[in-house]
N, CA, C and O atoms as a Tinker XYZ file with bonds, in Angstrom:
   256  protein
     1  N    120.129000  104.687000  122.028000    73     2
     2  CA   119.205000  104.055000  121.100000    64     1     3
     3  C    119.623000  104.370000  119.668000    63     2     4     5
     4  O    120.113000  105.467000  119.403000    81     3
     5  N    119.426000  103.363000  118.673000    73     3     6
     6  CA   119.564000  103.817000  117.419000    64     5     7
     7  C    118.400000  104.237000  116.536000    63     6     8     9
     8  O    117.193000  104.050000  116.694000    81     7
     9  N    118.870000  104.669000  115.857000    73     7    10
    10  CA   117.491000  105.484000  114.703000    64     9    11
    11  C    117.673000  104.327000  113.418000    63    10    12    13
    12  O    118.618000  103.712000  112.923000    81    11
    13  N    115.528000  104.456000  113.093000    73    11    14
    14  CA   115.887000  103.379000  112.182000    64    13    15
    15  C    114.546000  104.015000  111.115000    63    14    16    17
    16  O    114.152000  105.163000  111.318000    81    15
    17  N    114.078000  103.384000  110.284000    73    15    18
    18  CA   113.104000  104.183000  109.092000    64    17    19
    19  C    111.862000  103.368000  109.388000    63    18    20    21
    20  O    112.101000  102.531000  110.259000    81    19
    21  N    110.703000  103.341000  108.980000    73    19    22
    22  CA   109.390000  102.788000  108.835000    64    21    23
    23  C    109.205000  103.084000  107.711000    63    22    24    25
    24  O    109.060000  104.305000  107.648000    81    23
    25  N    109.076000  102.308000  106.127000    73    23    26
    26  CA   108.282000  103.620000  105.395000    64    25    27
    27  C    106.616000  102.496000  104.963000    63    26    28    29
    28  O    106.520000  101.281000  105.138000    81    27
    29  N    105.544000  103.433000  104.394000    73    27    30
    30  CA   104.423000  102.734000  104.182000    64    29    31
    31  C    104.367000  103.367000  102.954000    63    30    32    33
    32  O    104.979000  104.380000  102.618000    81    31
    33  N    103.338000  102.486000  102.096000    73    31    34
    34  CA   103.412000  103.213000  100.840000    64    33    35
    35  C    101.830000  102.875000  100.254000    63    34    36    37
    36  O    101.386000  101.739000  100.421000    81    35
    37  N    101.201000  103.672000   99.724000    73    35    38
    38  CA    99.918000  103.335000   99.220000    64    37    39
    39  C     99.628000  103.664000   98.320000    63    38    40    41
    40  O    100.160000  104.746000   98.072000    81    39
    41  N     98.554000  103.076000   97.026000    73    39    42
    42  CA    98.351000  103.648000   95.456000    64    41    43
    43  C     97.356000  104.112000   95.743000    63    42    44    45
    44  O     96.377000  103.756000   96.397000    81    43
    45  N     97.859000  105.564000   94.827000    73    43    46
    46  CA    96.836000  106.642000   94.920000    64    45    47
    47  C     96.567000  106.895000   93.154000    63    46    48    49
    48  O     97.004000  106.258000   92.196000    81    47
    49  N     95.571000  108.224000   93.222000    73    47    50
    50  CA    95.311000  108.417000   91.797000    64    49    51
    51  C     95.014000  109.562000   91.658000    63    50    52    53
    52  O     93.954000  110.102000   91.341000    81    51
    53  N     96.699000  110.214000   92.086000    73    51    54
    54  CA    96.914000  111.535000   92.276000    64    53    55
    55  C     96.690000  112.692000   93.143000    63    54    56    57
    56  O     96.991000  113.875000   92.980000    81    55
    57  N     95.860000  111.850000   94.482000    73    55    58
    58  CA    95.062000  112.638000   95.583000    64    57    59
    59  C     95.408000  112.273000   96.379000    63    58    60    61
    60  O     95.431000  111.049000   96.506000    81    59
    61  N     95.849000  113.055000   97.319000    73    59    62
    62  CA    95.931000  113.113000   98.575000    64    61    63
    63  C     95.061000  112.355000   99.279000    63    62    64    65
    64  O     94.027000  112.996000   99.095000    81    63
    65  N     94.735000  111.360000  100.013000    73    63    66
    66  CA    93.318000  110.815000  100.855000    64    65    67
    67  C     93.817000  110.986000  102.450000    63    66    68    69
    68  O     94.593000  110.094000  102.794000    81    67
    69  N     93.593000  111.697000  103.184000    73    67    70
    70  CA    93.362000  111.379000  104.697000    64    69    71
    71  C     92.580000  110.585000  105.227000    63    70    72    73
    72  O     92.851000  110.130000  106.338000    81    71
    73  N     91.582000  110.275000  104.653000    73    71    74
    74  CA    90.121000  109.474000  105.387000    64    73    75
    75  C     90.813000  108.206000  105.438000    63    74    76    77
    76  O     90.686000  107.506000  106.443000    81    75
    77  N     91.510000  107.841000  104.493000    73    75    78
    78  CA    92.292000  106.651000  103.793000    64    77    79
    79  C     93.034000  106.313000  104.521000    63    78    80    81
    80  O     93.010000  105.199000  105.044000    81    79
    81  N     94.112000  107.430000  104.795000    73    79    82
    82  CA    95.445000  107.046000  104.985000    64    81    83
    83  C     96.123000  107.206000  106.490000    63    82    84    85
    84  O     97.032000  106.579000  107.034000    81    83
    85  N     95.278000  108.335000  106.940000    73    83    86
    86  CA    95.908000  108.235000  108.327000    64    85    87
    87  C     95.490000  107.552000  109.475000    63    86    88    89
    88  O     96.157000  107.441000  110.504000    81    87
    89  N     94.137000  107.000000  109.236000    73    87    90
    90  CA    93.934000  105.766000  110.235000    64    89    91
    91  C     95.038000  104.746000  110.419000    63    90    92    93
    92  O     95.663000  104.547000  111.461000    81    91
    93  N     95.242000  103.904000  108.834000    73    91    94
    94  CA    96.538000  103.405000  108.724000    64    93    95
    95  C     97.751000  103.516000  109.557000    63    94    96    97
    96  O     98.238000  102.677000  110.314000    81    95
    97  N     98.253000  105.033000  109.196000    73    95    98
    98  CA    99.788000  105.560000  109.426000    64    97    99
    99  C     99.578000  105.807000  111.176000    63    98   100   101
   100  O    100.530000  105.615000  111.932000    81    99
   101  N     98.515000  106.156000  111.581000    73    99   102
   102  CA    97.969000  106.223000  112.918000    64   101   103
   103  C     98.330000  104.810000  113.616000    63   102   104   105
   104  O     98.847000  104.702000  114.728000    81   103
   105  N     97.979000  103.788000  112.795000    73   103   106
   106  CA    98.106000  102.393000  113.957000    64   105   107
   107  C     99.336000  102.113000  113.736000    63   106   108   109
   108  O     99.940000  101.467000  114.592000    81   107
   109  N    100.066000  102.572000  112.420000    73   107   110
   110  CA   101.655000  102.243000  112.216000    64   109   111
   111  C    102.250000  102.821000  113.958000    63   110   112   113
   112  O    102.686000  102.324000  114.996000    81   111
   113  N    101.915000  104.133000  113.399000    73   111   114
   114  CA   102.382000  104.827000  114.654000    64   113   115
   115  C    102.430000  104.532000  116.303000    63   114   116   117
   116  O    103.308000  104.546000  117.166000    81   115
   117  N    100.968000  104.252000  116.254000    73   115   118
   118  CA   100.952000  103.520000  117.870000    64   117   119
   119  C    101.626000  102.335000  117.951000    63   118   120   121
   120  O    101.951000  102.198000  119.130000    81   119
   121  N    102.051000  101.286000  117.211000    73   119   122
   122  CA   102.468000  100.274000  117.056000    64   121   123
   123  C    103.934000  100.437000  117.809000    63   122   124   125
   124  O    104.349000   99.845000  118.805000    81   123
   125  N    104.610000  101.498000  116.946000    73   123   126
   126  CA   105.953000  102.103000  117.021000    64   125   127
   127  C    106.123000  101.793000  118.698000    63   126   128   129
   128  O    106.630000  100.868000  119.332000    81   127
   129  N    105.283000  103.323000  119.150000    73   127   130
   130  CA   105.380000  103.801000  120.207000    64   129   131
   131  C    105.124000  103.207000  121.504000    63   130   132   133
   132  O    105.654000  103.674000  122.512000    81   131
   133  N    103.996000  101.755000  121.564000    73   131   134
   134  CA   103.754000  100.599000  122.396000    64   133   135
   135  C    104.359000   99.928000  122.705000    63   134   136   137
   136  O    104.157000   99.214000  123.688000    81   135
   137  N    105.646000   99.889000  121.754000    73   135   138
   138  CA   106.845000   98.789000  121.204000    64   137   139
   139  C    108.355000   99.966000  122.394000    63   138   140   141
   140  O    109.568000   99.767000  122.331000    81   139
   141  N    107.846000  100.753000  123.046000    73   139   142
   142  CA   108.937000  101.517000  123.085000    64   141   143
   143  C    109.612000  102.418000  122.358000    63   142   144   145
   144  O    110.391000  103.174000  122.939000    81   143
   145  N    109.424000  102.500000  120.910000    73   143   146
   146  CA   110.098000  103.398000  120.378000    64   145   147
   147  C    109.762000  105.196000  120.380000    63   146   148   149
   148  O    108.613000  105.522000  120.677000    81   147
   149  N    110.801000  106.331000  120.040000    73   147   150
   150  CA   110.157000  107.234000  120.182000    64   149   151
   151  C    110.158000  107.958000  118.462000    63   150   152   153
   152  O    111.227000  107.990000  117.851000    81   151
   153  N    109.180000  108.372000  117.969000    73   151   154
   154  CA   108.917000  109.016000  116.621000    64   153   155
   155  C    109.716000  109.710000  116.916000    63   154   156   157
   156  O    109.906000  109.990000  118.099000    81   155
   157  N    110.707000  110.393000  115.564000    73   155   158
   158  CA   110.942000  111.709000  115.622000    64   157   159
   159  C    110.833000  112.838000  114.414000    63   158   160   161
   160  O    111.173000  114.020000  114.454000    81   159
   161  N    110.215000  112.045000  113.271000    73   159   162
   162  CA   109.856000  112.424000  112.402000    64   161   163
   163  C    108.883000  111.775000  111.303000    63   162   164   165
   164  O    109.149000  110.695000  110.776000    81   163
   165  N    108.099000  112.285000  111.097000    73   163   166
   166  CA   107.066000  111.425000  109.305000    64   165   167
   167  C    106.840000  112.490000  108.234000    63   166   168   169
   168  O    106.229000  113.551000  108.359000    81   167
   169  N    107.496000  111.961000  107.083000    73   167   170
   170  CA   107.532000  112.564000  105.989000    64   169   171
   171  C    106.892000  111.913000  105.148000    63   170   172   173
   172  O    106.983000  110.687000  105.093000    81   171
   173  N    106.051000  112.689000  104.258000    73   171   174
   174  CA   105.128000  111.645000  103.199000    64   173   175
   175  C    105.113000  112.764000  101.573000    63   174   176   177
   176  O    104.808000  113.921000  101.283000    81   175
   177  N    105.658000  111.507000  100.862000    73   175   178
   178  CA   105.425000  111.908000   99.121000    64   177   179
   179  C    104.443000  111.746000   98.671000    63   178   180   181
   180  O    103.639000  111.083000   99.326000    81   179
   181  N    103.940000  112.405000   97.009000    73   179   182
   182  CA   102.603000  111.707000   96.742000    64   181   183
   183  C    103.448000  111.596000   95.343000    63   182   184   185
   184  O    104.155000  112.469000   94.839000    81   183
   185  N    103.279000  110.783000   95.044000    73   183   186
   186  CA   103.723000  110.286000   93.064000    64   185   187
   187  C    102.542000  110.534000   92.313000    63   186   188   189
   188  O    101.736000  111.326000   92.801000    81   187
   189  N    102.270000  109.972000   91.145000    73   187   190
   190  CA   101.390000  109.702000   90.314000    64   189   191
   191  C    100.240000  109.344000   91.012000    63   190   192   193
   192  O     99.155000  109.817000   91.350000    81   191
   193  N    101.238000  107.797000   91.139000    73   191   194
   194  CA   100.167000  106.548000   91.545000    64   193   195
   195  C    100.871000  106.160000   92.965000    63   194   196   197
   196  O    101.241000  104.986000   92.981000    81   195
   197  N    101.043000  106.631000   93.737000    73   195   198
   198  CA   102.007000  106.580000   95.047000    64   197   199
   199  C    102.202000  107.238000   96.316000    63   198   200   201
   200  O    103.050000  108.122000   96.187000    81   199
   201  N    101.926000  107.188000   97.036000    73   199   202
   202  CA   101.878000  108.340000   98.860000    64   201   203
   203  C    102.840000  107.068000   99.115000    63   202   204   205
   204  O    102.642000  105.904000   98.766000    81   203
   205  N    103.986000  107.635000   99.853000    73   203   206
   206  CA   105.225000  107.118000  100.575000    64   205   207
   207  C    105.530000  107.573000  101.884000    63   206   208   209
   208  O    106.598000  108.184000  101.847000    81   207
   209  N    105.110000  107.539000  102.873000    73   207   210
   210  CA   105.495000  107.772000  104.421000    64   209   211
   211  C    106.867000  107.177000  105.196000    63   210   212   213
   212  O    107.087000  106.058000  105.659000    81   211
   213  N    107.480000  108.072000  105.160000    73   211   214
   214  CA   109.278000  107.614000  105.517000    64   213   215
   215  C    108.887000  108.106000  107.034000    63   214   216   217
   216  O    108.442000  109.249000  107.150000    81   215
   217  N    108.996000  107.508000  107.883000    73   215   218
   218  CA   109.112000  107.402000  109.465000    64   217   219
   219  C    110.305000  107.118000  110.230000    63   218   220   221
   220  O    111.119000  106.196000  110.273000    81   219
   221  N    110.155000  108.080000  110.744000    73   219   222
   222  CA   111.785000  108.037000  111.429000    64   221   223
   223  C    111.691000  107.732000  113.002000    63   222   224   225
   224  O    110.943000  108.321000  113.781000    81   223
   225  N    112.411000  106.907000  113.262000    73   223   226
   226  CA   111.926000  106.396000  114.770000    64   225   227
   227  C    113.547000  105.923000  115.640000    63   226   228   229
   228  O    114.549000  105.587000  115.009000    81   227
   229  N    113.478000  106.001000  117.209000    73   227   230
   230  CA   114.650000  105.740000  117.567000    64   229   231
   231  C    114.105000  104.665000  118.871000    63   230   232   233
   232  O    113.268000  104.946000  119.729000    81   231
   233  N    114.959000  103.200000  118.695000    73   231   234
   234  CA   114.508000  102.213000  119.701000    64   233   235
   235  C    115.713000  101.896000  119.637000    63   234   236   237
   236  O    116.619000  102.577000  119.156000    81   235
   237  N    115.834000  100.217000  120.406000    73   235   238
   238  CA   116.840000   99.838000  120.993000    64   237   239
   239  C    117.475000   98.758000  119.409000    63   238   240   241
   240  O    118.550000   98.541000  118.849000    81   239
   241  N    115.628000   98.244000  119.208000    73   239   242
   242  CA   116.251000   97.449000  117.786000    64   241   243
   243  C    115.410000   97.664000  116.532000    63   242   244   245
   244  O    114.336000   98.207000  116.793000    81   243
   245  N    115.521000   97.506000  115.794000    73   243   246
   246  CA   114.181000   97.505000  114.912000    64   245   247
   247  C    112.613000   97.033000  115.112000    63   246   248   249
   248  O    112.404000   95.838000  115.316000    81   247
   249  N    111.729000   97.774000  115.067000    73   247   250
   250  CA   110.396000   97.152000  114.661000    64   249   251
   251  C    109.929000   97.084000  113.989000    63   250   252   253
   252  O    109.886000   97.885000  113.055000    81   251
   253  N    109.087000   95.684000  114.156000    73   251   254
   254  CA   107.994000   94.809000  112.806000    64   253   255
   255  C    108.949000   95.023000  111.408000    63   254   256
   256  O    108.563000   94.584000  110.325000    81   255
């Protein structure tokens, strides 16, 4: 299988939000994993005005 990225990105205003954000990154995720693929990593930035979730995933081809 090859490894491929997901990233999501959302405007923030300097805060961290979970209530927000991981429902979201949650259905990203199941999406992935329904599809066959297997996670093997999620990394997330916060900018200014910015949260960036780089997802690292390994399937046969790309998803969505």
């Amino acid at each position: 299988m090859a490894t491929y990225i997901k990233t999501l990105s959302f405007s923030t205003r300097g805060a961290f939000k979970p209530d927000k954000d991981d429902p979201m990154v949650n259905t990203v995720l199941q999406q992935l994993q329904s599809q066959g693929a297997k996670v093997s990593e999620v990394k997330v930035a916060l900018g200014e005005s910015l949260v960036v979730y780089l997802i690292t995933y390994e399937a046969p081809n790309p998803i969505g």
